[in-house]
N, C-alpha and C positions, 0 to 999 in steps of 0.2 A: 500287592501294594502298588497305589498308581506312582508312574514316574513323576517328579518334581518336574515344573518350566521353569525355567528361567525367566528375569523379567524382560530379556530383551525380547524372546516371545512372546509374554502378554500384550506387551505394547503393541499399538499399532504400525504398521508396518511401514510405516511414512514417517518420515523425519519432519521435524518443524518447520514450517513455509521459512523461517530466517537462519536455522542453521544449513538448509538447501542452498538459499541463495549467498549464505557465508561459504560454502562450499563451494559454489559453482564460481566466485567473487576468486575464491585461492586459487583455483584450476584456472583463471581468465576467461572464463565462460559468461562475457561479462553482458551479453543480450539471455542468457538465461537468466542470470540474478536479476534482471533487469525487469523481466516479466514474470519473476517470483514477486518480486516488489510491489510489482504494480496488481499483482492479485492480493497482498495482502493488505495495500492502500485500501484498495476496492469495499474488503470487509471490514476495514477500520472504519470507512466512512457510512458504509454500512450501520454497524454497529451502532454507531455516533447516533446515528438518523433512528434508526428502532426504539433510544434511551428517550430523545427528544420526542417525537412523536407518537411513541407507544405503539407503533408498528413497523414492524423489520419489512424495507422494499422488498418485492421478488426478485425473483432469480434475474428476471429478463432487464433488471435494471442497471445500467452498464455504469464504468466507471466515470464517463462524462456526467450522466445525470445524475451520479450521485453527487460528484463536485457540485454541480451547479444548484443542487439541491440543499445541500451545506451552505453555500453562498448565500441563497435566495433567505434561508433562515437566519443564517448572522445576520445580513443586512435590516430583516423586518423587527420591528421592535418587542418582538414578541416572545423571547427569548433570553433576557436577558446574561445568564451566567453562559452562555452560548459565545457571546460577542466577550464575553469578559475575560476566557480562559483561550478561546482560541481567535488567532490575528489573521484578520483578512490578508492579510499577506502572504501568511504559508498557506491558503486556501488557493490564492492566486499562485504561487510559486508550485506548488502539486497539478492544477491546471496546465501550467507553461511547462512540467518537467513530461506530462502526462503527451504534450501536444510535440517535442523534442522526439519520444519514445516513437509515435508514429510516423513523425518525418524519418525515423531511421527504420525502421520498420516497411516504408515504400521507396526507400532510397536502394536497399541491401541488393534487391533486383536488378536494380538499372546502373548505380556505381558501386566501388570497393569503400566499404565504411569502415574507418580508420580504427585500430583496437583502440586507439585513446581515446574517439569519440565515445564507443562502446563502454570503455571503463567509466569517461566523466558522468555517462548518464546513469549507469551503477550508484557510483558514489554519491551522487546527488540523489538517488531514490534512497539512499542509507538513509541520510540526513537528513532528507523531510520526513523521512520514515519515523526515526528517533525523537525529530521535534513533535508532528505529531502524537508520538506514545507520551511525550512529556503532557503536554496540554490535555492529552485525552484522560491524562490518571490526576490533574488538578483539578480539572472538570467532574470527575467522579467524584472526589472527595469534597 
């Protein structure tokens, strides 16, 4: 008789990109949640753009261009439920939180980056995280 698995072996062996970075958020590993976040913005925005467009960007397309990419389509009118569900504002507020990440990111080398700083930019990637999951699942439906 074959032995039974369990389902925590079937699964794959990787935890969900948000309860990693919920994870890494309790431990204060708060530049790892930070660049969990920001890969998962990446395939959010990703995603958005595949729906819209009918074709998923490639790999090589980073997360600047896909912001700016999101932007370029809100703004044109050609889109409408586009501009309707999601606010140029959390587009530009992902942008600024995106562009904070890397100032600390070439800061970490040359000065001590404060764990607050570290944690604020966490939390701020939770929370446009969350607002975008909201807009993204009105926009679906």
């Amino acid at each position: 008789m074959k032995p039974k698995k369990n389902k925590a072996e079937t699964k794959k062996s990787g935890a969900k990109p948000m309860a990693r970075a919920g994870l890494a958020m309790k431990h204060e590993f708060y530049l790892e949640a930070s660049l969990i976040l920001s890969s998962v913005m990446e395939k959010q925005l990703k995603k958005l753009l595949g729906q819209v467009e009918n074709q998923l960007p490639g790999s090589g397309f980073t997360l600047e261009q896909s912001i700016k990419r999101v932007k370029y389509l809100h703004t044109s009118s050609k889109y409408p439920d586009l501009t309707a569900h999601f606010n140029v504002r959390l587009i530009d507020e992902i942008r600024t939180w995106k562009n904070q990440r890397n100032e600390i990111l070439k800061d970490i080398p040359e000065i001590h980056v404060s764990p607050a700083r570290l944690e604020r930019l966490a939390v701020e990637g939770i929370r446009l995280l969350k607002e975008w999951k909201k807009a993204g699942k009105a926009f679906r439906h």
